[in-house]
N, C-alpha and C positions, 0 to 999 in steps of 0.2 A: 504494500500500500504506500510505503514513505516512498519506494521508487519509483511509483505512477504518479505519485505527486512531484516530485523534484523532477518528471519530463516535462510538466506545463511551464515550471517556476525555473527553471534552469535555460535560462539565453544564453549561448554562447556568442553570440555577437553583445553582448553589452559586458562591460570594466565591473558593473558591480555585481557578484552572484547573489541570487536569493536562491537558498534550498532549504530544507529543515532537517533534524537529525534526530535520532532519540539513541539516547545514552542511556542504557539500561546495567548499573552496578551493582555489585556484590554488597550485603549489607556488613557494617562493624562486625568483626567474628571474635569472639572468646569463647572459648574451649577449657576441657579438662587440661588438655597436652596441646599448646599454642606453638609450631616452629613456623619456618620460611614462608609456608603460603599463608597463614595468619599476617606476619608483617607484615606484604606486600599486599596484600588485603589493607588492612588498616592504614598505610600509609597512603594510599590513595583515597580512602574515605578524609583522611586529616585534612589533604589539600583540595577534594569536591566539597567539604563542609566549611573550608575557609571561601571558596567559591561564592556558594551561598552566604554565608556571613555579609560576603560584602556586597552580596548585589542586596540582599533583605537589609542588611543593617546602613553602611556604608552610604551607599550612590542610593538608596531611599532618602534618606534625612538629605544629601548634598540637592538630589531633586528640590526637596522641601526651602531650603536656601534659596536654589538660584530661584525660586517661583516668588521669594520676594516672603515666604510667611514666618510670621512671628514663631523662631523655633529652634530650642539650642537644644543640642547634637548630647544624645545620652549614651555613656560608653554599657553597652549588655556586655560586657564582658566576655566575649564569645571572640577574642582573637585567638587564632591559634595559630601564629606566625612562630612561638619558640619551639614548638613542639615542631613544626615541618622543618626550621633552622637546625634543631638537633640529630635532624634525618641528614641534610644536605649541608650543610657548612663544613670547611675543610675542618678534615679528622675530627668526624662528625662521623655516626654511626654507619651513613653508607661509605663515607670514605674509607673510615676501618674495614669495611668487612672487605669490598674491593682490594684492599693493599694487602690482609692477609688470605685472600683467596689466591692471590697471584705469588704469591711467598712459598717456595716448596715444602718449608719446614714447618707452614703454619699448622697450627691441630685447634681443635676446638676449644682446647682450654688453654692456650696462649689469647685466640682471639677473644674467649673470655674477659681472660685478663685485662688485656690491652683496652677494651670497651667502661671497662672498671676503675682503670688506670687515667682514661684520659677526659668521661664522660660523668662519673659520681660524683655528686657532689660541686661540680661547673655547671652541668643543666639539670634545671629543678624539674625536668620532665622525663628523668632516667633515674630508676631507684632497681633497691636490692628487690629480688622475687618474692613473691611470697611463698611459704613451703603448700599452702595447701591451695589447689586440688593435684600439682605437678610438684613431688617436694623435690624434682631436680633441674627446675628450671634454673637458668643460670642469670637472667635479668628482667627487668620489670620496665615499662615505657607508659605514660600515665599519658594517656590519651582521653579525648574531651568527651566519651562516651565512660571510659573505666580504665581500671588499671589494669594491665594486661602482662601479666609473668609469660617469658618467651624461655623456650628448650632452642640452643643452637646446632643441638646434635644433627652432625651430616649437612649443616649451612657452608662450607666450605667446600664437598665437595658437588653438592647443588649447582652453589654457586659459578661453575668450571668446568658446565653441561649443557651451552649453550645449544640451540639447534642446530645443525651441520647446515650449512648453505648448500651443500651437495642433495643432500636429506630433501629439502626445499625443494631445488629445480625440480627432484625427481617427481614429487607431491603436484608441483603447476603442472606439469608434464604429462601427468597421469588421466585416467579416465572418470574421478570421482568429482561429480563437478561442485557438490557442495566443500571438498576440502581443495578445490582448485580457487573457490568464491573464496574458503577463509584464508589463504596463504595471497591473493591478489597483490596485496600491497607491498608484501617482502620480496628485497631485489632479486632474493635465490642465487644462483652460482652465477658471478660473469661467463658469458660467453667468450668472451676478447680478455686476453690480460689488460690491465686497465693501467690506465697512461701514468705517467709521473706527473703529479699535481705538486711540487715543488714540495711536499711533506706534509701538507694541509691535513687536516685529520677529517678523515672523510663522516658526515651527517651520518647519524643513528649508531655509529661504528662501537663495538664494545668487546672486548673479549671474556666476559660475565654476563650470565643469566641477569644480575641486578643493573649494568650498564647499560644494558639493551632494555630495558625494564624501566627505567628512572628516562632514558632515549626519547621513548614510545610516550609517556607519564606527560615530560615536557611537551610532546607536541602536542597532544591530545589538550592539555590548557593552552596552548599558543589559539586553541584553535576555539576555545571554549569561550574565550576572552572576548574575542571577535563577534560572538553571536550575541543575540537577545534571548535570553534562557526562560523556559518554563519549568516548573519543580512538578512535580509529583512525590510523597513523602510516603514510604510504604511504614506502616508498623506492624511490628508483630502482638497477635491479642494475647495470646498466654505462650507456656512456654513446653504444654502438652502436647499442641497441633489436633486441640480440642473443637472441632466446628463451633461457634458460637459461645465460645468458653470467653472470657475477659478479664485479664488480670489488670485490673486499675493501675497498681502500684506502676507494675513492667509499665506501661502505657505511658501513663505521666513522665516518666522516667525517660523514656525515647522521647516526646514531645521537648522535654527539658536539653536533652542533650543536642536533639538535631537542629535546635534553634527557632521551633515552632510557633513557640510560649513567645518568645524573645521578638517574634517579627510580629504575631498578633497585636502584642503591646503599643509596636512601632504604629503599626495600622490605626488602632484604636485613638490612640493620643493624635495622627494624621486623620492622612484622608484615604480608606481602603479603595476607593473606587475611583476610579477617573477614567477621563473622557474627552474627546477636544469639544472644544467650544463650538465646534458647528452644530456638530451632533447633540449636543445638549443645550443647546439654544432654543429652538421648536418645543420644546419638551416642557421649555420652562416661561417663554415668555409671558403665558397669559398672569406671570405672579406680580412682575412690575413690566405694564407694557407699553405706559410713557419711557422705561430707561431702553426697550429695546429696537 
């Protein structure tokens, strides 16, 4: 349906594209036993939920400014710029893991270490595990949903399992056309040995599962940024998978975190609904129709 619609909305003769997209993500995950795909889970909800933060929080109230209304800018406390800083900042959690993935002598409990060593205690958004439900987790990352104790057992060699490019061409190549659609975008193996670019470090380029991953992360906001976003907020009602079951608490709980509660507020204290002025002219003039 979204691609028989982006055929109408999609001019290639005009500079500006109008299409639409739906981005459909994985929700916040905690688990008994949190490793690799938990983080990279998580670490993508930190930076779609600062997404949101700013277009609910931020560029609403700046809206509210340039329109001229009587309205000072209330902080909901819902930045979560240190916690994505603690991911990305040199020797910074992804840069640790990257520099002892590529290390031969790294093991899991150096990279432990080294996480412990250089991240406890500098960022308030990295703490010791908690021993229960996993008493051998080896760190905790206090993200804006909960505190989440990670096992890094097997993150190094995860991480040093990229997909073959060879692997790739073979998959476009092949006769499966739903995983010839999902691999579309990946270069796969050059055909040509590829020219000397004077050393440039060629776009998307990583020799890590998490380089290629943080690559893909970047561009997907480069691209997000650009757009006019709609939300859809999914919650979960209990945590049985009971039809019609409701667990208030949980509920409120997701509301609280995903920043629901927080942008209602903004609406309520504003103006929820808006409309240009043409459209609501007709509608409204018989109230004063000497001003219109």
């Amino acid at each position: 349906m979204v691609d028989k619609c982006n055929e109408t909305l999609i001019d290639p003769t005009m500079k500006k594209v109008h299409y639409i997209g739906v981005l459909d993500i994985a929700g916040f995950e905690i688990f008994d036993y949190n490793g690799f795909e938990q983080i990279c889970i998580n670490y993508v909800n930190e930076k779609l939920q600062q997404f949101f933060n700013q277009h609910m929080f931020t560029l609403e109230q700046e809206e509210y400014v340039r329109e001229g209304l009587d309205w000072a800018n209330v902080d909901f406390g819902m930045d979560l710029q240190k916690c994505i800083d603690m991911f990305e900042k040199p020797m910074a959690l992804l840069a640790i893991f990257e520099e002892e993935s590529l290390f031969p002598k790294a093991t899991d409990q150096t990279f432990t270490q080294k996480l412990m060593d250089n991240l406890l205690g500098k960022w308030s958004q990295f703490a010791k595990p908690n021993p229960r439900p996993d008493p051998d987790a080896h760190f905790a990352v206090i993200h804006y949903a909960a505190t989440v104790s990670y096992n890094v057992t097997g993150w190094l060699e995860k991480n040093k399992d990229p997909l073959n490019d060879t692997i790739v061409e073979m998959i476009k190549n092949g006769s499966n056309s739903l995983l010839i659609r999902c691999f579309a975008d990946h270069p796969g193996q050059p055909l040509e040995n590829p020219k000397d670019d004077g050393g440039r470090k060629k776009k998307g380029g990583g020799k890590t599962v998490s380089s290629y991953f943080k690559g893909q992360l970047d561009d997907l906001m480069t691209v997000l940024y650009k757009t006019e976003p709609h939300f859809i907020r999914c919650v979960v009602p209990n945590t049985h998978k009971q039809p019609g079951g409701v667990e208030s608490g949980l509920v409120m709980h997701q509301y609280q975190c995903n920043g629901v509660l927080a942008g209602i507020a903004i609406c309520r204290a504003g103006f929820p609904n808006k409309m240009p002025y043409l459209s609501s002219r007709p509608a409204t003039t018989f109230l004063l129709p000497d001003l219109c």
